[in-house]
C-alpha positions as CSV (number, residue, x, y, z in Angstrom):
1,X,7.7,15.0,-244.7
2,X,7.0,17.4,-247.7
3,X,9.2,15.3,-250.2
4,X,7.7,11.6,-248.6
5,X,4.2,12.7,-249.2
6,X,5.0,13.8,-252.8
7,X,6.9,10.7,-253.4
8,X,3.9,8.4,-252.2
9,X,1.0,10.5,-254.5
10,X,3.4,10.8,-257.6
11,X,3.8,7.2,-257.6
12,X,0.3,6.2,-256.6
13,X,-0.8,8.8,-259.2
14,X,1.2,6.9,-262.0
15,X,0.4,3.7,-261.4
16,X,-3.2,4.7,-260.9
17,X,-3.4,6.6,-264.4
18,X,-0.3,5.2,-266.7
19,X,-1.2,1.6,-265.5
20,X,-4.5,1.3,-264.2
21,X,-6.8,3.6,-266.4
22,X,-4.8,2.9,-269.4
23,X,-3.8,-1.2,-269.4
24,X,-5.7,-2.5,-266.7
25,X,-9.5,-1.2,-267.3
26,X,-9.6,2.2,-269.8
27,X,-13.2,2.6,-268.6
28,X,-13.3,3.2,-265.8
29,X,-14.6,5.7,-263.9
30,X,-13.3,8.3,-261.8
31,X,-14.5,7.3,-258.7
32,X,-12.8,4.3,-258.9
33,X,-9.4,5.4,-260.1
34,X,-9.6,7.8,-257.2
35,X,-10.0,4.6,-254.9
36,X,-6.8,3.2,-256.6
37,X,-5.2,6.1,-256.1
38,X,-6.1,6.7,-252.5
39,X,-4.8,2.5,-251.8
40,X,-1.4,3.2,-253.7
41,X,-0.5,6.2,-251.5
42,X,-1.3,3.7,-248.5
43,X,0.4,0.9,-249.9
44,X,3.4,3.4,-250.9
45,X,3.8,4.2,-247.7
46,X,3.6,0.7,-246.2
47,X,6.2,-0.7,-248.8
48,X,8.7,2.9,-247.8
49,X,7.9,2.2,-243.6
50,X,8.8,-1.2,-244.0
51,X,11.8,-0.8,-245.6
52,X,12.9,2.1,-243.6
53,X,12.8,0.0,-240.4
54,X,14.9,-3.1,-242.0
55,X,17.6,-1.0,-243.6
56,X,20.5,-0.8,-241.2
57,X,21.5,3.2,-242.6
58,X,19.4,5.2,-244.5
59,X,22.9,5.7,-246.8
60,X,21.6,2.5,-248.7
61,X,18.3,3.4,-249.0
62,X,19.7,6.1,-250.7
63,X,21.9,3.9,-252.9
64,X,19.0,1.8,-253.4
65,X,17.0,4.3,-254.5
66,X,19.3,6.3,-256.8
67,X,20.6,3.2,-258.7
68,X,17.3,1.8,-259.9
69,X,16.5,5.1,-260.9
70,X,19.6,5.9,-262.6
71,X,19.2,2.0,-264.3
72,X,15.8,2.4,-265.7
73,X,16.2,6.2,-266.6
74,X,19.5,6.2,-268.1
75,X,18.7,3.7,-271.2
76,X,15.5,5.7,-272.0
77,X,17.0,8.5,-272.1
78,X,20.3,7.8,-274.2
79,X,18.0,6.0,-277.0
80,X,15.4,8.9,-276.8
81,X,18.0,11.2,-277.9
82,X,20.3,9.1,-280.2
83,X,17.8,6.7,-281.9
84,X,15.0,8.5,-283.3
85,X,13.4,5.6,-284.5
86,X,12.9,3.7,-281.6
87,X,11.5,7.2,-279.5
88,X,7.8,5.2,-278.7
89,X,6.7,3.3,-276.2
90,X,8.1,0.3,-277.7
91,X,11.1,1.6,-277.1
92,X,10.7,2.7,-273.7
93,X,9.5,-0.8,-272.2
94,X,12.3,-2.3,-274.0
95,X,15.2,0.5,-272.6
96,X,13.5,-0.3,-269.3
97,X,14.2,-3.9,-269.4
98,X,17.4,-3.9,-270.8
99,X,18.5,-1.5,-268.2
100,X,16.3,-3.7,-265.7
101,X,18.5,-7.1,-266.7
102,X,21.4,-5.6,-267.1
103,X,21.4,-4.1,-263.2
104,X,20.6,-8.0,-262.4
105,X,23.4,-9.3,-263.9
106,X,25.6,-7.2,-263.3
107,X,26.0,-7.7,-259.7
């Protein structure tokens, strides 16, 4: 239960900071990003429940899990360290797509 409950908050926590706070309305207050925060952990959790009660084995969960990780992480990662250039956050949306489309297509 340790590892769900730190899953949920880390995600709520970057979607409420990396996405809300900074793209979506820089000014706002604390209060409110808490609120955000507070609905992503709920919503985290809904989205994890419902998923675990459709999935057959928790073995594809698992694969589920690991290879969109692996897809979005892996591109950042090999650019970050081989193209010094591209090491902003141009870059890193653009890795994450590629890796994104890539998965798509290629199954």
């Amino acid at each position: 239960m340790s590892s769900a409950d730190s899953s949920f908050l880390a995600t709520s926590s970057l979607l409420s900071k990396n996405v809300y706070k900074t793209i979506l309305r820089p000014k706002a207050p604390d209060y409110e990003v808490l609120w955000v925060l507070r609905c992503g952990v709920v919503a985290t959790a809904a989205i994890s429940a419902g998923m675990a009660l459709t999935m057959d084995a928790i073995v594809y969960i698992s694969y589920l899990c690991s290879d969109f990780v692996y897809v979005t992480v892996f591109p950042q990662l090999l650019l970050s360290v081989h193209w010094k250039r591209g090491t902003n956050s141009y870059g890193a949306i653009t890795s994450f797509l590629i890796g994104t489309v890539m998965r798509m297509l290629g199954e």
